[in-house]
Jmol script that loads the backbone (N, CA, C; Angstrom):
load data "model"
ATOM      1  N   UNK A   1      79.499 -89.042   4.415  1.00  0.00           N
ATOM      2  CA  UNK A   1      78.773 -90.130   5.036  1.00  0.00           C
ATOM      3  C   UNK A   1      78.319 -91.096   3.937  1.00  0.00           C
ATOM      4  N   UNK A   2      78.798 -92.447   4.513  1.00  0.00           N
ATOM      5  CA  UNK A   2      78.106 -93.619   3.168  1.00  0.00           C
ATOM      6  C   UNK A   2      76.965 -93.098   3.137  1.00  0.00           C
ATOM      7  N   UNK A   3      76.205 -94.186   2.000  1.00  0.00           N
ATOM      8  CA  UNK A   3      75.143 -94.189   1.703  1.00  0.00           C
ATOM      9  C   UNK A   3      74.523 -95.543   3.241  1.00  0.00           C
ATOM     10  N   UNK A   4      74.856 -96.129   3.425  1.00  0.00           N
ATOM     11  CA  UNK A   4      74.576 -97.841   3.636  1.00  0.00           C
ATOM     12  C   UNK A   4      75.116 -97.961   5.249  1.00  0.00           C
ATOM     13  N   UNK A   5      74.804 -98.233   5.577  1.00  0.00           N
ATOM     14  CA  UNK A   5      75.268 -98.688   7.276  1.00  0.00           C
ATOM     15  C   UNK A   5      75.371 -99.774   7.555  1.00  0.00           C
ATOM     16  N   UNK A   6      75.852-100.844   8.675  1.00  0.00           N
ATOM     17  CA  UNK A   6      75.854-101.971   8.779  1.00  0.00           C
ATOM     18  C   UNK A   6      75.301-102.116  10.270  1.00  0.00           C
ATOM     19  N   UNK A   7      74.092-103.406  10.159  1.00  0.00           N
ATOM     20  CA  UNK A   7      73.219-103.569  11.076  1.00  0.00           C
ATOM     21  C   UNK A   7      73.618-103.092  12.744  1.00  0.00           C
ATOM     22  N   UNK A   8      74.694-103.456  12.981  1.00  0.00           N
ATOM     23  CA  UNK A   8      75.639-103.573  14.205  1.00  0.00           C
ATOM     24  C   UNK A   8      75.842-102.147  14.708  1.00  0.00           C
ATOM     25  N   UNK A   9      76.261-101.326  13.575  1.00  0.00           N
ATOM     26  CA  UNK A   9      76.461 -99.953  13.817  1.00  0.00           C
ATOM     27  C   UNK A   9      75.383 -99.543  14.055  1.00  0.00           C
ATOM     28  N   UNK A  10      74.258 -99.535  13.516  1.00  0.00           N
ATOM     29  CA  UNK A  10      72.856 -99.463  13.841  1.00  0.00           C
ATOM     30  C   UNK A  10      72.325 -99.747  15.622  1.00  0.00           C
ATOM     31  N   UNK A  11      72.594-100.908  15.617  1.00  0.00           N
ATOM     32  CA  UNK A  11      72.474-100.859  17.213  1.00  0.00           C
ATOM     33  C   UNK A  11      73.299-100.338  18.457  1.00  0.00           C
ATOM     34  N   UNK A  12      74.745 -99.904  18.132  1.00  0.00           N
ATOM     35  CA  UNK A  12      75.558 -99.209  18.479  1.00  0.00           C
ATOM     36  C   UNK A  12      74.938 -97.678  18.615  1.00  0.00           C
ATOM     37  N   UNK A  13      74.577 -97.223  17.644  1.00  0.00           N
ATOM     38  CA  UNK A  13      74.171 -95.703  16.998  1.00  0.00           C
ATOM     39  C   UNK A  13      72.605 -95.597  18.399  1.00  0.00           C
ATOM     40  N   UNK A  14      71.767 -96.953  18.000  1.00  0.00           N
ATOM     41  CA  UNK A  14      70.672 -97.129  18.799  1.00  0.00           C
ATOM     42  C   UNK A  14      70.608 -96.994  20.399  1.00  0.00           C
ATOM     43  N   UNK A  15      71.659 -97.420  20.831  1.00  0.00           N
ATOM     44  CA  UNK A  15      72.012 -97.884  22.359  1.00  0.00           C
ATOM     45  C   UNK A  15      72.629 -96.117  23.272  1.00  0.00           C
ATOM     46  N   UNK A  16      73.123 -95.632  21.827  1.00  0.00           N
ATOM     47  CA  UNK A  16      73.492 -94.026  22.509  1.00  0.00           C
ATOM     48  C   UNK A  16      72.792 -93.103  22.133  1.00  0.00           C
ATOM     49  N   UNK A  17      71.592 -93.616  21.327  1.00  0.00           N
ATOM     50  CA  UNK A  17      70.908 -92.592  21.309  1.00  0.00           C
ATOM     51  C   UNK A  17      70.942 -91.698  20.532  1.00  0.00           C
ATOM     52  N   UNK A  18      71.581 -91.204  19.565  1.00  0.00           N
ATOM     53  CA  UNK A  18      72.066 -90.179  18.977  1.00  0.00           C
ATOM     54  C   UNK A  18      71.698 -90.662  16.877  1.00  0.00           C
ATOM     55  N   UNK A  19      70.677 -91.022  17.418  1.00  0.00           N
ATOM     56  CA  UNK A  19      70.000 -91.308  15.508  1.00  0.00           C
ATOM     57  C   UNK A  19      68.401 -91.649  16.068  1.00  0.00           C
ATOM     58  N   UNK A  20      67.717 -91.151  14.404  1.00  0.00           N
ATOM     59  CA  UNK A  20      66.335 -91.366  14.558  1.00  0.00           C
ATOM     60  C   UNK A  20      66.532 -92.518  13.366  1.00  0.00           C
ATOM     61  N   UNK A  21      65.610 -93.583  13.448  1.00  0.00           N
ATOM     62  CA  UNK A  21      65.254 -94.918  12.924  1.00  0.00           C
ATOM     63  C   UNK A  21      64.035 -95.079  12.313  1.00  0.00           C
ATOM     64  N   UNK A  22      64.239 -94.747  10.981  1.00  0.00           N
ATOM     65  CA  UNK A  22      62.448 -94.985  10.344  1.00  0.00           C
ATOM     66  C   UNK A  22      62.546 -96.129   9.542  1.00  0.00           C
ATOM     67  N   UNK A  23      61.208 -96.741   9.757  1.00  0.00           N
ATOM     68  CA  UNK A  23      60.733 -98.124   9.501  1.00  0.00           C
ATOM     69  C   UNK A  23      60.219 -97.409   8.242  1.00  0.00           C
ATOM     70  N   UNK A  24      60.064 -98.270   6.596  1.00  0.00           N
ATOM     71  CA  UNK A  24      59.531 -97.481   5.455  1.00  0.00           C
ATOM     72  C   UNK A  24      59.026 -98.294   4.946  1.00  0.00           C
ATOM     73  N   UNK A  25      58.757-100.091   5.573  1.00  0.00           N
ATOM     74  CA  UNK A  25      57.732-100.664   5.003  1.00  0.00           C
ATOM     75  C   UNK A  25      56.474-100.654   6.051  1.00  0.00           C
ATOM     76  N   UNK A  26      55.614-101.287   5.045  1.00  0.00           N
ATOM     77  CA  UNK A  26      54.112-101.559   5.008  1.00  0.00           C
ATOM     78  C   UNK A  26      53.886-101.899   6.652  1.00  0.00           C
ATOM     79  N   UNK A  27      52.335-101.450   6.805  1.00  0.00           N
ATOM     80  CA  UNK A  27      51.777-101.524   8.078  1.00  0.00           C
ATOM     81  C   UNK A  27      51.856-103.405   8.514  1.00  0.00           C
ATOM     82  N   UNK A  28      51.674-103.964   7.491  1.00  0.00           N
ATOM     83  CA  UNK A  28      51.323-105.544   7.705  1.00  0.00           C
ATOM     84  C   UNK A  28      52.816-105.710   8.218  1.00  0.00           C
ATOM     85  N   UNK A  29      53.880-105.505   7.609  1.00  0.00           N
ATOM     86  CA  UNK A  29      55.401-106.261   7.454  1.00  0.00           C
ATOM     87  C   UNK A  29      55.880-105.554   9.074  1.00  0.00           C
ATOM     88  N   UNK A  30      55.258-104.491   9.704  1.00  0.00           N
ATOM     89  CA  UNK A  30      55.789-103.717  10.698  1.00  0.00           C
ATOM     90  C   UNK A  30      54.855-105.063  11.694  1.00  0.00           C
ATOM     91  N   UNK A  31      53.749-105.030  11.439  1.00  0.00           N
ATOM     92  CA  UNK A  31      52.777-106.064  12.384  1.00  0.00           C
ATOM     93  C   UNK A  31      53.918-107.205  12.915  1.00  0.00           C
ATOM     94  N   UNK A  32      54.522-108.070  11.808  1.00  0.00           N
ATOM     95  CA  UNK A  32      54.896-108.912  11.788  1.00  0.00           C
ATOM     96  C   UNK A  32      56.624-108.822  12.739  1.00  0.00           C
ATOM     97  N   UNK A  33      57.127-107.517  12.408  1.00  0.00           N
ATOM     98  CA  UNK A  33      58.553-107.641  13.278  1.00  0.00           C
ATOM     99  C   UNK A  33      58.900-106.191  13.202  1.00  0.00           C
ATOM    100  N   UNK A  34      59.151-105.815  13.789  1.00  0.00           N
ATOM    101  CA  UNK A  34      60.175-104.240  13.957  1.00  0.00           C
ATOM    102  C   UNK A  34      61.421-104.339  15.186  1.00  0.00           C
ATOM    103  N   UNK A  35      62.007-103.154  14.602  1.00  0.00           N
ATOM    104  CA  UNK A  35      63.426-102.486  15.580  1.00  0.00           C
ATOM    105  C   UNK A  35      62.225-101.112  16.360  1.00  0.00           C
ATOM    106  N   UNK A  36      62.982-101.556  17.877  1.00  0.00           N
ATOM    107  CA  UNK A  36      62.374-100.278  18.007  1.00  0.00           C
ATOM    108  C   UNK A  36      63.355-100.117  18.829  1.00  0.00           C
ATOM    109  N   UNK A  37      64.008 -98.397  19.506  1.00  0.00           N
ATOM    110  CA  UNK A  37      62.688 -97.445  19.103  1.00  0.00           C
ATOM    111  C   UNK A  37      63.341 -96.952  17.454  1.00  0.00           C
ATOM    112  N   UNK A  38      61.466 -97.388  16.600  1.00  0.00           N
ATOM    113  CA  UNK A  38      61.684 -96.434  15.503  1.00  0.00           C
ATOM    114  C   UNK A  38      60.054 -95.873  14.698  1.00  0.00           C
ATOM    115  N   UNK A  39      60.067 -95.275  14.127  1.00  0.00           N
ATOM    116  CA  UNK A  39      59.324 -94.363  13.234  1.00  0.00           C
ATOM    117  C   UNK A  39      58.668 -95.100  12.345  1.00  0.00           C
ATOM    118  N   UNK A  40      57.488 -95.079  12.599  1.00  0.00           N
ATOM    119  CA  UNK A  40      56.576 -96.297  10.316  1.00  0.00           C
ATOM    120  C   UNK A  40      56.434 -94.724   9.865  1.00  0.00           C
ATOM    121  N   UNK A  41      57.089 -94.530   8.681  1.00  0.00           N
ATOM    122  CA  UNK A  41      56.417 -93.952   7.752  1.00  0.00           C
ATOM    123  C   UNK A  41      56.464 -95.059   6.601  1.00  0.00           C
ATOM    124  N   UNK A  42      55.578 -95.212   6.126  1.00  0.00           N
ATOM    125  CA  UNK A  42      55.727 -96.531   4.564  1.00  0.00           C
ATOM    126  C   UNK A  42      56.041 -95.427   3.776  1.00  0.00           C
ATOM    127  N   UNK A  43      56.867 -96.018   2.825  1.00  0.00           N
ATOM    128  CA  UNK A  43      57.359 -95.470   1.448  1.00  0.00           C
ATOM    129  C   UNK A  43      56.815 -94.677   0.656  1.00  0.00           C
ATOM    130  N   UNK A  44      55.841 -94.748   0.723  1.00  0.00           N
ATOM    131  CA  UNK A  44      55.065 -94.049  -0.199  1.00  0.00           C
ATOM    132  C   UNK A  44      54.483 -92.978   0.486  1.00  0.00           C
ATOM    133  N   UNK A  45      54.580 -92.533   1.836  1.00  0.00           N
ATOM    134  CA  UNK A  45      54.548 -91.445   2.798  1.00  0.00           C
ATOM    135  C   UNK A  45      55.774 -90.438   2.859  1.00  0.00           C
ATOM    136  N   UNK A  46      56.247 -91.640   2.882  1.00  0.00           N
ATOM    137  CA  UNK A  46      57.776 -90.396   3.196  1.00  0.00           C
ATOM    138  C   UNK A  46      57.727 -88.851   2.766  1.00  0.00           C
ATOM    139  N   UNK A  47      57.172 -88.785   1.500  1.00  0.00           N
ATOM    140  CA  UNK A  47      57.171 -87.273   0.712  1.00  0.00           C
ATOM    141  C   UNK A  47      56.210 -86.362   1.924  1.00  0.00           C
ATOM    142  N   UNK A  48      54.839 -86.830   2.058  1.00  0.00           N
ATOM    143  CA  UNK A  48      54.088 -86.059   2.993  1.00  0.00           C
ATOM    144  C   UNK A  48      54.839 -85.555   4.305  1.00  0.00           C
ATOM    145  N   UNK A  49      55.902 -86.568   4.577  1.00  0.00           N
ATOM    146  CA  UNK A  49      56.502 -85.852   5.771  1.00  0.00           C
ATOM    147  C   UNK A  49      57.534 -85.358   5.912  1.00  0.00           C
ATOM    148  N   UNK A  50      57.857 -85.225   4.987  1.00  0.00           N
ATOM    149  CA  UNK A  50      59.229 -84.446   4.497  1.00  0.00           C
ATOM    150  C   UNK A  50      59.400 -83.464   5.797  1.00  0.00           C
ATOM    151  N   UNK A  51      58.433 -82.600   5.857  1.00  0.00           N
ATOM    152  CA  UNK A  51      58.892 -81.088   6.727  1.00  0.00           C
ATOM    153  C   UNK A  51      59.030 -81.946   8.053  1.00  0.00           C
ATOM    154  N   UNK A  52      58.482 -83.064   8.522  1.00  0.00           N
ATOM    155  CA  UNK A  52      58.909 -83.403  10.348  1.00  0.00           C
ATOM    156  C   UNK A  52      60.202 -83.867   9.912  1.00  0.00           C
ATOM    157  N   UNK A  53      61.074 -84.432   9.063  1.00  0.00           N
ATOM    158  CA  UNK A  53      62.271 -84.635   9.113  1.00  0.00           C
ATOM    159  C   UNK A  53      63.259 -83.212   9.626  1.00  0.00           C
ATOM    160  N   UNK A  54      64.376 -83.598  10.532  1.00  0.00           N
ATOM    161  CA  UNK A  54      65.457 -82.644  10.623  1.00  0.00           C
ATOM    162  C   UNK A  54      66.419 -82.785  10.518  1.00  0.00           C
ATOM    163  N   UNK A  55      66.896 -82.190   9.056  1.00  0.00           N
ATOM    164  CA  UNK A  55      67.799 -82.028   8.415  1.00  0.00           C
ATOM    165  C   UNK A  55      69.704 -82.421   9.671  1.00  0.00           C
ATOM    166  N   UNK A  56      69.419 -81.743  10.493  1.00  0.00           N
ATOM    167  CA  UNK A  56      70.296 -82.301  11.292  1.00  0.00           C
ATOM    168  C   UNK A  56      70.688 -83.188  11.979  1.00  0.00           C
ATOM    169  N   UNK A  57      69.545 -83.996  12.013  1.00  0.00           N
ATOM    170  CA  UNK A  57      70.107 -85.507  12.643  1.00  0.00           C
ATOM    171  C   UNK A  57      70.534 -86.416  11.707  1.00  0.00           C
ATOM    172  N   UNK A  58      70.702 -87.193  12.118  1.00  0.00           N
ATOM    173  CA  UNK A  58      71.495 -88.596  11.596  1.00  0.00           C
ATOM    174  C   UNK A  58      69.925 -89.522  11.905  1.00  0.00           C
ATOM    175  N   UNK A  59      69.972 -89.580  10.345  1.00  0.00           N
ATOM    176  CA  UNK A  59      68.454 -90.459  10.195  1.00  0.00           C
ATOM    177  C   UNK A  59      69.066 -91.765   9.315  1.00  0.00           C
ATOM    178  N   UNK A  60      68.621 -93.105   9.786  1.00  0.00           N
ATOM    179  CA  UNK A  60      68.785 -94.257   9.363  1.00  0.00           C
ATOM    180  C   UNK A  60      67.773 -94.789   9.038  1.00  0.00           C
ATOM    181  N   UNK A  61      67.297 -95.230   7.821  1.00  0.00           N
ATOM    182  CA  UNK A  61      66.360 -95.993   7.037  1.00  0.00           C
ATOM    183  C   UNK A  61      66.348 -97.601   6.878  1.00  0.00           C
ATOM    184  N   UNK A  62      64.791 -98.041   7.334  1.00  0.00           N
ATOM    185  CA  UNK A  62      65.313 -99.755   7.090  1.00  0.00           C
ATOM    186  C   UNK A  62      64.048 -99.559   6.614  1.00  0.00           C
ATOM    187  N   UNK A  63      64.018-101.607   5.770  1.00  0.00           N
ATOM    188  CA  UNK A  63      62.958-101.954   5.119  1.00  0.00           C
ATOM    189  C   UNK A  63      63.162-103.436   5.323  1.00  0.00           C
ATOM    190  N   UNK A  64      62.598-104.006   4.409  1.00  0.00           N
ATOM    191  CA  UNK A  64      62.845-105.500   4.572  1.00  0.00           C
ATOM    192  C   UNK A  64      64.222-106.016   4.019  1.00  0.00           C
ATOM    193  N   UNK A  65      64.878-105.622   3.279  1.00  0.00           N
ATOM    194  CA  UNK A  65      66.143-106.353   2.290  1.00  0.00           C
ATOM    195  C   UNK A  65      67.028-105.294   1.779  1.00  0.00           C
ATOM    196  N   UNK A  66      66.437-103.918   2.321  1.00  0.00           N
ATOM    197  CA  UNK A  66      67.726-102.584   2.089  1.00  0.00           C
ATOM    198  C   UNK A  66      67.070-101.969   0.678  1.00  0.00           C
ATOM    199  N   UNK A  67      66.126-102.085   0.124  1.00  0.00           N
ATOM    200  CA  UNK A  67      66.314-102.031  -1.721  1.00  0.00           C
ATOM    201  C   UNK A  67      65.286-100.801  -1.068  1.00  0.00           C
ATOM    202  N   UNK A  68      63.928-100.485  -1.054  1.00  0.00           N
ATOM    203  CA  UNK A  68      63.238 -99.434  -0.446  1.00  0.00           C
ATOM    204  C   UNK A  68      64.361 -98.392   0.105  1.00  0.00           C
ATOM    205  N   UNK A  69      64.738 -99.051   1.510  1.00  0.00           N
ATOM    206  CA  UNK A  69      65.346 -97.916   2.370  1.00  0.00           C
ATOM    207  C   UNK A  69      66.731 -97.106   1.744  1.00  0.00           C
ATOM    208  N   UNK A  70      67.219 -97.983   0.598  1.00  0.00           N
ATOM    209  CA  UNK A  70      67.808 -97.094  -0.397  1.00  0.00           C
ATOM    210  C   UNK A  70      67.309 -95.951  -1.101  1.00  0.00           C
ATOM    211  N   UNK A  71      66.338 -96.419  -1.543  1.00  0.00           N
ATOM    212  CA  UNK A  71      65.750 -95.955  -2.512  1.00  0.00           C
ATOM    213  C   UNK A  71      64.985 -94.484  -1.801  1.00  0.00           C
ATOM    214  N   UNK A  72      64.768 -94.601  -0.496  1.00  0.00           N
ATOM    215  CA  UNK A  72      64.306 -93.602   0.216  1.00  0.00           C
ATOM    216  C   UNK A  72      65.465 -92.573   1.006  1.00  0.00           C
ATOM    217  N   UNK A  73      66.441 -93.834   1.197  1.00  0.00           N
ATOM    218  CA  UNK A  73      67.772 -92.845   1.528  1.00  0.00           C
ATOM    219  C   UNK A  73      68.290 -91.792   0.526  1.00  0.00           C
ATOM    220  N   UNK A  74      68.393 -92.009  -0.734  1.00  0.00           N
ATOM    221  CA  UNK A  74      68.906 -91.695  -2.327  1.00  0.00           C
ATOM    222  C   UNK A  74      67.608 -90.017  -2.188  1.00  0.00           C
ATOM    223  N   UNK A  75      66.205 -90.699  -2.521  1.00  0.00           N
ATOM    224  CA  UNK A  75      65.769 -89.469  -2.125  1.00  0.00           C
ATOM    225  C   UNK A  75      65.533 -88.375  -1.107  1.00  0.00           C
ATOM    226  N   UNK A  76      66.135 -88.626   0.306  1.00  0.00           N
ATOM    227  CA  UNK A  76      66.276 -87.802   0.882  1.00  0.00           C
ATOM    228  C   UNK A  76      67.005 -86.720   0.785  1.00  0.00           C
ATOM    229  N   UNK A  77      68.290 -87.392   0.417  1.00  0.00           N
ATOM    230  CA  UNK A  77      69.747 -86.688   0.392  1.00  0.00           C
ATOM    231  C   UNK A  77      69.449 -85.714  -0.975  1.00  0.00           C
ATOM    232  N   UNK A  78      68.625 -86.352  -1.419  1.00  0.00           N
ATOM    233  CA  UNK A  78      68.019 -85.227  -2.944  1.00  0.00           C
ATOM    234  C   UNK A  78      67.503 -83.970  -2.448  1.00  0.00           C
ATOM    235  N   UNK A  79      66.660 -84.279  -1.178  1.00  0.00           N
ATOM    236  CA  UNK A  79      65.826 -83.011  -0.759  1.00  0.00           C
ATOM    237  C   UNK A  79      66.719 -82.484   0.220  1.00  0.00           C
ATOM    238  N   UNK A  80      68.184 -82.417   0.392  1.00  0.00           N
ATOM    239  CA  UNK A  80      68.399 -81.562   1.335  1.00  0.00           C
ATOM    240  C   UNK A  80      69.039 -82.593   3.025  1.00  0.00           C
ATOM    241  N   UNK A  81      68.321 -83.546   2.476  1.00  0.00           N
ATOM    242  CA  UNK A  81      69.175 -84.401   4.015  1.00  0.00           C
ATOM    243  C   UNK A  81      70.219 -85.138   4.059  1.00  0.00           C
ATOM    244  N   UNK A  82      71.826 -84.629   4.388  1.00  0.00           N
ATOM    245  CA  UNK A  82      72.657 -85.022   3.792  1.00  0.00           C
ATOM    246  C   UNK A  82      73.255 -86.326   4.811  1.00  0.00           C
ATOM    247  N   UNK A  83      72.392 -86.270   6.214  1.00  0.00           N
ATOM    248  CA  UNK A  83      72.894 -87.374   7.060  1.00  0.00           C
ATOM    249  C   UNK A  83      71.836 -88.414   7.157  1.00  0.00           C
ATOM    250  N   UNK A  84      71.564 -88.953   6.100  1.00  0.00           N
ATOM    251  CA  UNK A  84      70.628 -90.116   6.078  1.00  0.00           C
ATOM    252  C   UNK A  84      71.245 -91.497   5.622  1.00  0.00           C
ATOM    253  N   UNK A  85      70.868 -92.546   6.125  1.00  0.00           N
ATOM    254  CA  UNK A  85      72.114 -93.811   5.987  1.00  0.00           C
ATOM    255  C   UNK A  85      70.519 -94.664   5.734  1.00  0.00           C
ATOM    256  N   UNK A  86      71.062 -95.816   4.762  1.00  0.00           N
ATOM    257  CA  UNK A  86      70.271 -97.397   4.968  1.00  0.00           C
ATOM    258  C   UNK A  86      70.787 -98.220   5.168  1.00  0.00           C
ATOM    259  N   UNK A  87      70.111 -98.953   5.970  1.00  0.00           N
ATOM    260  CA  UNK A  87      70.403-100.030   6.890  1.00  0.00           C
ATOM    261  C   UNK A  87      70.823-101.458   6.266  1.00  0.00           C
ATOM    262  N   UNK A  88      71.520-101.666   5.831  1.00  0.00           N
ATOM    263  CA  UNK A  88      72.310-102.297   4.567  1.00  0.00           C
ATOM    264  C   UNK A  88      71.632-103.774   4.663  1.00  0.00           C
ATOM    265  N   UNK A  89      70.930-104.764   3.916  1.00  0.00           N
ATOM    266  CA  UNK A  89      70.625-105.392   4.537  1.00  0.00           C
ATOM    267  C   UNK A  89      68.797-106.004   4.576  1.00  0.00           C
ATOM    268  N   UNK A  90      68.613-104.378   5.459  1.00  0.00           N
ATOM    269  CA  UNK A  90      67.178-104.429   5.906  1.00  0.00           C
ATOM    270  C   UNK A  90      67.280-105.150   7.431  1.00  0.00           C
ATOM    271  N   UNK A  91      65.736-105.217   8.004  1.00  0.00           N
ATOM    272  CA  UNK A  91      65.951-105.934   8.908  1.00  0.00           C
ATOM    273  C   UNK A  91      66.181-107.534   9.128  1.00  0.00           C
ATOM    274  N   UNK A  92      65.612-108.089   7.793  1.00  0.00           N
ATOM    275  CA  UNK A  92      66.464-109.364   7.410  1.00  0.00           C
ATOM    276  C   UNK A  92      67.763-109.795   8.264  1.00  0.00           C
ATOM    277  N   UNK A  93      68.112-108.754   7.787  1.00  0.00           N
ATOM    278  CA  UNK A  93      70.274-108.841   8.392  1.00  0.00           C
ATOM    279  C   UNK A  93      69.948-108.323   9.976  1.00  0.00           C
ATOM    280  N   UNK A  94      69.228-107.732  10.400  1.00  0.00           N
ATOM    281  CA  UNK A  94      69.109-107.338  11.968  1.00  0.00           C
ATOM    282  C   UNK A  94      68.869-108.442  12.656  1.00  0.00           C
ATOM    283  N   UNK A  95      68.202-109.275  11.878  1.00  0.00           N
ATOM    284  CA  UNK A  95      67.555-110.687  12.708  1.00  0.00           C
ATOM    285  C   UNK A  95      68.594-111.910  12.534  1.00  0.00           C
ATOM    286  N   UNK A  96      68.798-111.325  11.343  1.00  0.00           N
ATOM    287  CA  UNK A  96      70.240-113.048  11.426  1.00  0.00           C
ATOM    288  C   UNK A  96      71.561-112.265  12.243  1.00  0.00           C
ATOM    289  N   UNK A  97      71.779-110.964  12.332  1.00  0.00           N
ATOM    290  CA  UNK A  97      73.348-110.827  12.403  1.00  0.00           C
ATOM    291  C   UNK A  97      73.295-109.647  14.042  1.00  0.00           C
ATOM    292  N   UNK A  98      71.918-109.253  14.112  1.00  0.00           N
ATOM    293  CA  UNK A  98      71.958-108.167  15.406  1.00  0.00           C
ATOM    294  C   UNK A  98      71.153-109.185  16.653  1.00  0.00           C
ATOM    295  N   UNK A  99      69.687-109.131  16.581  1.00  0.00           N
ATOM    296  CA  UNK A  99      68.802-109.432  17.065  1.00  0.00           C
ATOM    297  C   UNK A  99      68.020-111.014  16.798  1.00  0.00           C
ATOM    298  N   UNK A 100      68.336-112.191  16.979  1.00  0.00           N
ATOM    299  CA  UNK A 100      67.535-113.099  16.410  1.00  0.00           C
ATOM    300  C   UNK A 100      66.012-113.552  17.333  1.00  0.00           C
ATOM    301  N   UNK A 101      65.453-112.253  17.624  1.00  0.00           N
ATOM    302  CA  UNK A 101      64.181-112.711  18.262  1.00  0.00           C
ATOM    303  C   UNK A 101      63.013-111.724  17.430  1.00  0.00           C
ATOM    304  N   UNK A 102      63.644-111.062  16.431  1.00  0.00           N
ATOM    305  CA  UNK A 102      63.005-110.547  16.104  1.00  0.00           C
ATOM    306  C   UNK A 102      62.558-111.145  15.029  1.00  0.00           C
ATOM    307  N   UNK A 103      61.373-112.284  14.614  1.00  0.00           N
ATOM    308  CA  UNK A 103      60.849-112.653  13.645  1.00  0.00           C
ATOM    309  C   UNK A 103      61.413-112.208  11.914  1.00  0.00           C
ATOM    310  N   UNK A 104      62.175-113.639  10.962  1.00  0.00           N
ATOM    311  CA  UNK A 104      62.133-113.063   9.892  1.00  0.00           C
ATOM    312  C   UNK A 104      61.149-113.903   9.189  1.00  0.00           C
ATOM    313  N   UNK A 105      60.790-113.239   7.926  1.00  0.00           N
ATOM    314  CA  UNK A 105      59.353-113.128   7.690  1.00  0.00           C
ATOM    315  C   UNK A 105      59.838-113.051   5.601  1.00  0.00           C
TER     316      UNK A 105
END
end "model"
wireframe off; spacefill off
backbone 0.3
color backbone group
């Protein structure tokens, strides 16, 4: 499995249901626009919740511009989660190329 996903597949993946979607920026930047349905853990959480992650799903990571949700994808797959994807992009690219009602910011 890439590392990186592309927004489209994302909403494809979204529409059947079959992936969990965590949001990994900041409470303010979530205020301002989100994909749902998905998950806030901010970045700097992620570690505390390590154990609610399951290893068996297909977990997709976004942030604002992809550079975080890398960076959180990279360490997952460190701890053991080998089906974790980022959302290539960020939601930046969700709003110009999936969704354009979702505020970019």
């Amino acid at each position: 499995m890439e590392y990186e996903i592309e927004p489209s597949d994302v909403k494809s993946k979204l529409v059947g249901g079959d992936v969990v979607l965590i949001d990994v920026r900041e409470g303010w930047e979530r205020d301002v626009a989100a994909i749902q349905p998905s998950r806030h853990i901010p970045m700097g959480d992620v570690p505390a919740h390590l154990q609610e992650l399951d290893p068996e799903d297909h977990i997709i990571v976004y942030c604002h511009h992809g550079v975080r949700s890398m960076n959180v994808t990279a360490w997952l797959r460190q701890q053991g989660l080998e089906k974790v994807q980022s959302m290539r992009g960020g939601i930046d690219r969700w709003s110009k190329t999936v969704d354009p009602k979702v505020p970019l910011y």
